[in-house]
C-alpha positions in Angstrom: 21.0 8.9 -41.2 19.7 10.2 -37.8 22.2 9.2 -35.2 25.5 9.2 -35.5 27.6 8.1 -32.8 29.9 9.4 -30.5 31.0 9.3 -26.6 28.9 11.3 -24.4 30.1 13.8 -21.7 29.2 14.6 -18.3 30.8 17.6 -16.5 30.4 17.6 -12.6 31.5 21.0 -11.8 35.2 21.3 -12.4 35.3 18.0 -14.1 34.6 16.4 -17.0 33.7 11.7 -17.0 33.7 10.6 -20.8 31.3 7.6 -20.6 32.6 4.6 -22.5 30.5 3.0 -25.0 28.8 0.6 -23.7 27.1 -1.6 -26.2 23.3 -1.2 -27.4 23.0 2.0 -25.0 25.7 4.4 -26.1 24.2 5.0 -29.3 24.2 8.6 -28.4 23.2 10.9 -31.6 25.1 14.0 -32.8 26.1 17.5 -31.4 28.6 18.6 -28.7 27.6 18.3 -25.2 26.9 22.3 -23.3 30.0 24.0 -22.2 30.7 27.1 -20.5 30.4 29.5 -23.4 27.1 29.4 -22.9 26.9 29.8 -19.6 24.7 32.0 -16.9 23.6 35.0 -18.5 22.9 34.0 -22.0 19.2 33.4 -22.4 17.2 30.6 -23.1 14.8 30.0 -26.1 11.3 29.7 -25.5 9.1 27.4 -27.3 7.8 30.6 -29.2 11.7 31.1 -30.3 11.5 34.5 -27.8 14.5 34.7 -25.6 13.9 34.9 -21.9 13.9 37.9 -19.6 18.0 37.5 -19.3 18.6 38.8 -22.8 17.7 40.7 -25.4 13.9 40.6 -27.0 12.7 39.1 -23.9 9.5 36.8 -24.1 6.6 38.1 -23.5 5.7 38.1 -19.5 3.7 35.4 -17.8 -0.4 35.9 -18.0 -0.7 34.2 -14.5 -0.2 35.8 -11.2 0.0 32.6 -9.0 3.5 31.8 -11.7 4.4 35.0 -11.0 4.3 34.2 -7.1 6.1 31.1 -7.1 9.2 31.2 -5.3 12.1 30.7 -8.3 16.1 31.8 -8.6 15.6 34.7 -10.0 17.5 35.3 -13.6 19.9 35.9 -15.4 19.0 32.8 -17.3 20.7 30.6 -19.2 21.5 27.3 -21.6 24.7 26.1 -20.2 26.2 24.4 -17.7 26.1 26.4 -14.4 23.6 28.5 -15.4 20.2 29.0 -13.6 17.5 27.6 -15.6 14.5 29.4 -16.5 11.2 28.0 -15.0 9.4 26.5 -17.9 6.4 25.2 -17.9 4.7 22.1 -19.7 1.6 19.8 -20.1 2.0 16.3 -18.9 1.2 14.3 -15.7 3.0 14.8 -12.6 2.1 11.0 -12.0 1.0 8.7 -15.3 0.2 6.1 -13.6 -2.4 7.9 -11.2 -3.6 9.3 -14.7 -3.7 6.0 -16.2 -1.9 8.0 -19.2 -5.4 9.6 -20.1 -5.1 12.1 -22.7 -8.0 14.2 -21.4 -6.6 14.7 -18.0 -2.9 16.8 -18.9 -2.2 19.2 -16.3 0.5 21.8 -15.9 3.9 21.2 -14.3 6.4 23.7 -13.9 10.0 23.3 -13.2 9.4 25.5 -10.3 7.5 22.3 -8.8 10.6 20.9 -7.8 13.0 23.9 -6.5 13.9 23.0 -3.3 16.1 25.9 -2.3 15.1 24.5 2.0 15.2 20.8 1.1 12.1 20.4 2.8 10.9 18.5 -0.3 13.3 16.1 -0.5 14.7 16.8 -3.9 18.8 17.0 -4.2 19.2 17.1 -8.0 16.7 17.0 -11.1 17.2 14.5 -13.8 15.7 16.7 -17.1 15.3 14.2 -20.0 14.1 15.2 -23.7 13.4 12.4 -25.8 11.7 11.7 -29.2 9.7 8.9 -30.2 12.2 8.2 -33.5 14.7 7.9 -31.1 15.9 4.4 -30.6 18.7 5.5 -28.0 15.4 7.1 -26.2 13.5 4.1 -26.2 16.5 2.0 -25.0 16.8 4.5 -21.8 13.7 4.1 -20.9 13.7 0.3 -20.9 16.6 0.3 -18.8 15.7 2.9 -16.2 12.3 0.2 -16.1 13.8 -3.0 -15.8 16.9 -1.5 -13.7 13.8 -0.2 -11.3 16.3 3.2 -11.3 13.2 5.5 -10.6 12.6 4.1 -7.0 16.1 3.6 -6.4 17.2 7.3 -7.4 13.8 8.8 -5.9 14.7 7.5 -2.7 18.5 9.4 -2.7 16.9 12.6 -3.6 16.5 12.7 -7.5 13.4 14.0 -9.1 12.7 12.1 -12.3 11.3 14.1 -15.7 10.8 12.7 -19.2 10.0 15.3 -21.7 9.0 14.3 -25.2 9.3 16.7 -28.0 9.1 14.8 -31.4 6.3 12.4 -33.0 7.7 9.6 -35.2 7.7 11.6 -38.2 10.2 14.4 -36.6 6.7 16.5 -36.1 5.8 17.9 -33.0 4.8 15.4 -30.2 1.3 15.4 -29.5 -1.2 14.0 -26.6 -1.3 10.2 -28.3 2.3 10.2 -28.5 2.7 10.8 -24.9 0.3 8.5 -24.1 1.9 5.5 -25.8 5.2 6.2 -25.0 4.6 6.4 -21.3 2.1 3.3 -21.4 4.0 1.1 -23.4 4.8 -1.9 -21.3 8.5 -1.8 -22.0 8.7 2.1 -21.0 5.5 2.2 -18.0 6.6 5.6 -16.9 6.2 6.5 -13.4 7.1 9.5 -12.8 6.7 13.2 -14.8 5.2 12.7 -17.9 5.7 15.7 -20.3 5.1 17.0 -23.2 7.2 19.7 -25.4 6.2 20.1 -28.8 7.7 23.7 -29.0 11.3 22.3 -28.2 11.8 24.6 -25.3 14.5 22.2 -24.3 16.2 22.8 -27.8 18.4 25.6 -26.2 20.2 22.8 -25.1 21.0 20.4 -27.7 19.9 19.7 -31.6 17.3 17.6 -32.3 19.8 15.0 -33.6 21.4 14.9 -30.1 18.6 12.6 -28.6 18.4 12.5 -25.7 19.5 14.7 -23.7 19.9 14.2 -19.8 20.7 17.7 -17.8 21.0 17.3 -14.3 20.1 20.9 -12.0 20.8 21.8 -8.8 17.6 21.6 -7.0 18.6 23.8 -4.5 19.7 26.5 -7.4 18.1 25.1 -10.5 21.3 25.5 -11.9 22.5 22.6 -14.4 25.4 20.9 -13.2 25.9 18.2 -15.7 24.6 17.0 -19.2 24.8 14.4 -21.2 23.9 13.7 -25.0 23.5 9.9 -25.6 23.1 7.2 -23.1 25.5 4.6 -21.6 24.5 1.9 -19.1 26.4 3.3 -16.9 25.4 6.5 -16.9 23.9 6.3 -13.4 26.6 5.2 -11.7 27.8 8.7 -12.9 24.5 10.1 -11.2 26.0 8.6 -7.9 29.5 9.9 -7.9 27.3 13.3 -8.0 25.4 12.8 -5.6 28.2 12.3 -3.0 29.7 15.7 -3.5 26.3 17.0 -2.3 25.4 18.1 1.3 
């Protein structure tokens, strides 16, 4: 069986909220949350399986100048909580519905998008989510963060919304049609980033099994200050008690 459940954790800097089960939406899958073992200076996978430049056998380096440009912490990187995270990069939309959730029209989006080291952007914390289409605990996530209009609330107190899809419903690599339905299905209609990860870059996080995963970083330091395998309904209020420890 694919999910097996258990409580999720959350740990807001020096603390740790155990979210209670909480009927349909705790069915959180697998795997223990990050901790501080793996914390800044251990480096990140990359969807290749190469580690980042914070480590040994460091990937291979970036082919554009303009990514080389961009304005990012610089490393050591790493996969666990309060470390920085490495600037990966995806295909997706920045806005679905703008893209009416057309295949053809994928552009790149890199985490470095939403650094807002100035706050000139607006951005307080990012909400990182990787989902699979298998997942039922993903699919029950997004129908609440829809019908609980969470995006516009959460936009509007500084939270930068990504969904990140990694797995087909065969446990194959997410592809182009699997993004598109799973944004533009009525029950999900996805408003915000859109992306695609078929390499599991995200899975220097978590297992597959551990669906889904919610890391929340630091805009400011694209540092990860809390994550969460599972889901419970109220999950976001957890989002606010963060929040109000921020400048």
């Amino acid at each position: 069986m694919r999910v097996r459940y258990q409580p999720s954790q959350l740990d807001f800097g020096a603390r740790s909220i155990c979210l209670a089960a909480v009927g349909v939406f705790l069915a959180a899958c697998s795997s223990a949350p990050l901790d501080d073992t793996q914390s800044s200076g251990t480096p990140a996978a990359s969807a290749s399986g190469a580690t980042s430049s914070g480590g040994g056998g460091g990937a291979a380096p970036p082919s554009s100048v303009d990514y080389e440009k961009e304005e990012y912490p610089a490393g050591p990187y790493g996969t666990g909580l309060h470390a920085t995270l490495e600037n990966l990069s995806f295909l997706g939309w920045h806005d679905p519905v703008a893209a009416n959730y057309d295949q053809t029209k994928l552009e790149q989006v890199r985490l470095s998008e939403f650094y807002d080291p100035t706050g000139s952007k607006g951005i307080k914390l990012i909400w990182l989510n990787a989902s699979a289409v298998w997942c039922s605990v993903c699919r029950s996530e997004m129908r609440d963060i829809k019908n609980n209009a969470v995006h516009a609330e959460f936009a509007a107190k500084g939270v930068q919304m990504v969904v990140t899809l990694f797995e087909d419903n065969k446990s194959g690599p997410a592809k182009p049609l699997d993004l598109h339905n799973w944004g533009a299905a009525p029950e999900h209609s996805i408003d915000f980033p859109l992306l695609l990860d078929p390499g599991f870059k995200l899975g220097a996080f978590f297992t597959s099994d551990a669906t889904p995963l919610n890391l929340l970083v630091d805009a400011t330091t694209m540092r990860v200050v809390a994550s969460t395998m599972g889901y419970s309904t109220d999950y976001w209020q957890s989002v606010d008690k963060l929040l109000a420890t921020l400048p």
